[in-house]
C-alpha positions as CSV (number, residue, x, y, z in Angstrom):
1,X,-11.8,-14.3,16.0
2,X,-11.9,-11.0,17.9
3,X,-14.1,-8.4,17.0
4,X,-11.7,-5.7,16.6
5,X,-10.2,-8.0,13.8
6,X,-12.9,-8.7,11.9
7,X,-13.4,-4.6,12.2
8,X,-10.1,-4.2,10.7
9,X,-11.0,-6.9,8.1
10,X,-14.0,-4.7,6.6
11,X,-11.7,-2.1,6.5
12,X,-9.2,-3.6,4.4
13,X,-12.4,-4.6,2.3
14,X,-13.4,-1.2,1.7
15,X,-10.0,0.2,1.5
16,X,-9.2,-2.4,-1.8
17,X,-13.3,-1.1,-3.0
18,X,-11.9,2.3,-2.7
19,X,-8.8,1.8,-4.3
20,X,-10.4,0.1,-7.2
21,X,-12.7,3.2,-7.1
22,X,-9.9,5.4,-7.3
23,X,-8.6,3.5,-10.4
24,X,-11.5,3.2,-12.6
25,X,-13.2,6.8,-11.9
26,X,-12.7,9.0,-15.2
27,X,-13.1,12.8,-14.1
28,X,-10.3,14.7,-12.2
29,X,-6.7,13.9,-12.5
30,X,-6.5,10.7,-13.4
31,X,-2.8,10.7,-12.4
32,X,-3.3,11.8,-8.8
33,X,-6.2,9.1,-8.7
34,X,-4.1,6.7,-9.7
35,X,-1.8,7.9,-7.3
36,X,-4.6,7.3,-4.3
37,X,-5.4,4.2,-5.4
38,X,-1.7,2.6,-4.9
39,X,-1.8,4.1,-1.7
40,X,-5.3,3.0,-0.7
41,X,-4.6,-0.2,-2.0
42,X,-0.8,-0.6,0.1
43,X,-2.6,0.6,3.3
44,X,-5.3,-2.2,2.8
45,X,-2.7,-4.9,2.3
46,X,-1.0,-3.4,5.5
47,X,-4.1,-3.6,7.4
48,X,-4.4,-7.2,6.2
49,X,-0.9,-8.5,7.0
50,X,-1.9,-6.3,10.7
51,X,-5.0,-8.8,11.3
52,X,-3.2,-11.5,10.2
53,X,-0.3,-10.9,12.7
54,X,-3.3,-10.0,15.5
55,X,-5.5,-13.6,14.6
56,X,-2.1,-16.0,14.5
57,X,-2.7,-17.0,11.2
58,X,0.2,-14.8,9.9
59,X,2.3,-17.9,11.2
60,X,0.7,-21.1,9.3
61,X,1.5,-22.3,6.3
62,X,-1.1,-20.5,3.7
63,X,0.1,-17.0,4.8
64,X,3.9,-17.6,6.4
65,X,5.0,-16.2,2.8
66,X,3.6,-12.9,3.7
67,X,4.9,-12.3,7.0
68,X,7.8,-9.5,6.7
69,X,6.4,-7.6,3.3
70,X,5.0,-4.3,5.1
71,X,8.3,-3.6,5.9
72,X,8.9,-1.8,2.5
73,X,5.6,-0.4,2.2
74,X,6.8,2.3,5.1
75,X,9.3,3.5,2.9
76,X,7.0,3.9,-0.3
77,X,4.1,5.9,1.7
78,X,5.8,9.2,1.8
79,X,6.8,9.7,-1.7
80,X,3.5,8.7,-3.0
81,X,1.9,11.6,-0.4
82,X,4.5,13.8,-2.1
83,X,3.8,12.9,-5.6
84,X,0.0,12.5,-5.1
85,X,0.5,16.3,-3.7
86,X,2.9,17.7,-6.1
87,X,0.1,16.4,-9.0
88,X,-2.6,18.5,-7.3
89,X,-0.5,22.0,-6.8
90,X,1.5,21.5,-9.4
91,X,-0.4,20.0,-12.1
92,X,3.3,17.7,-12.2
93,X,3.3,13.8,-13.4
94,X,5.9,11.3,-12.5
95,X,9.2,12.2,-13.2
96,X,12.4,10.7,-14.2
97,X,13.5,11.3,-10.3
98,X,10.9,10.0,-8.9
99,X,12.4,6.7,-9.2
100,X,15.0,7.2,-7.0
101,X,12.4,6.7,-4.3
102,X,12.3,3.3,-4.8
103,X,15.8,2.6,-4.0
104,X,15.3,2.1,0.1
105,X,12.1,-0.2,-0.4
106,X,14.1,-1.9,-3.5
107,X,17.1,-2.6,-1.1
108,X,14.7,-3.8,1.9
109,X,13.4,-6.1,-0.9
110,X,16.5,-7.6,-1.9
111,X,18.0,-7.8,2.0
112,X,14.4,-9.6,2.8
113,X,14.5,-11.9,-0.5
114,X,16.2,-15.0,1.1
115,X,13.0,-15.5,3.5
């Protein structure tokens, strides 16, 4: 394996450490570190499927199932920056309209469901 990859792979290993950071710690806004922690945790996985695509072993059998699920991640990034930031100036939590964010990566999900 290249060396760049296995970079990459500590990454994604201290990303998920991060995000599970993010999800336990007590002090703050708990909301917005929750927040974080999604996000940490879906850039991770990114960065995963990313070395697996780089190595070749996106394509075998053990990980073939995982090949075309980043796709909807790009669609969830930028609402979670906005709620993650609308928590911290605005002391806001989630809101009722906040689901209609998820209607893109929901769609993507159900066009991509038949692989």
């Amino acid at each position: 394996m290249n060396t760049v990859i296995i970079l990459f792979l500590f990454f994604v290993f201290l990303g998920l450490l991060l995000s599970l950071l993010f999800l336990v710690k007590k002090k703050g806004n708990r909301f917005a570190n929750r927040i974080l922690a999604i996000y940490t945790f879906l850039f991770a996985f990114e960065m995963l499927n990313n070395c697996l695509r780089w190595s070749g072993w996106l394509y075998t059998e053990e990980f073939i199932h995982i090949d075309l699920t980043h796709f909807p991640l790009w669609l969830i990034y930028g609402p979670l920056v906005f709620i993650y930031v609308r928590s911290i100036l605005n002391g806001t939590h989630f809101r009722v309209s906040d689901i209609l964010f998820l209607v893109p990566p929901l769609l993507i999900i159900g066009m991509l469901s038949p692989f």
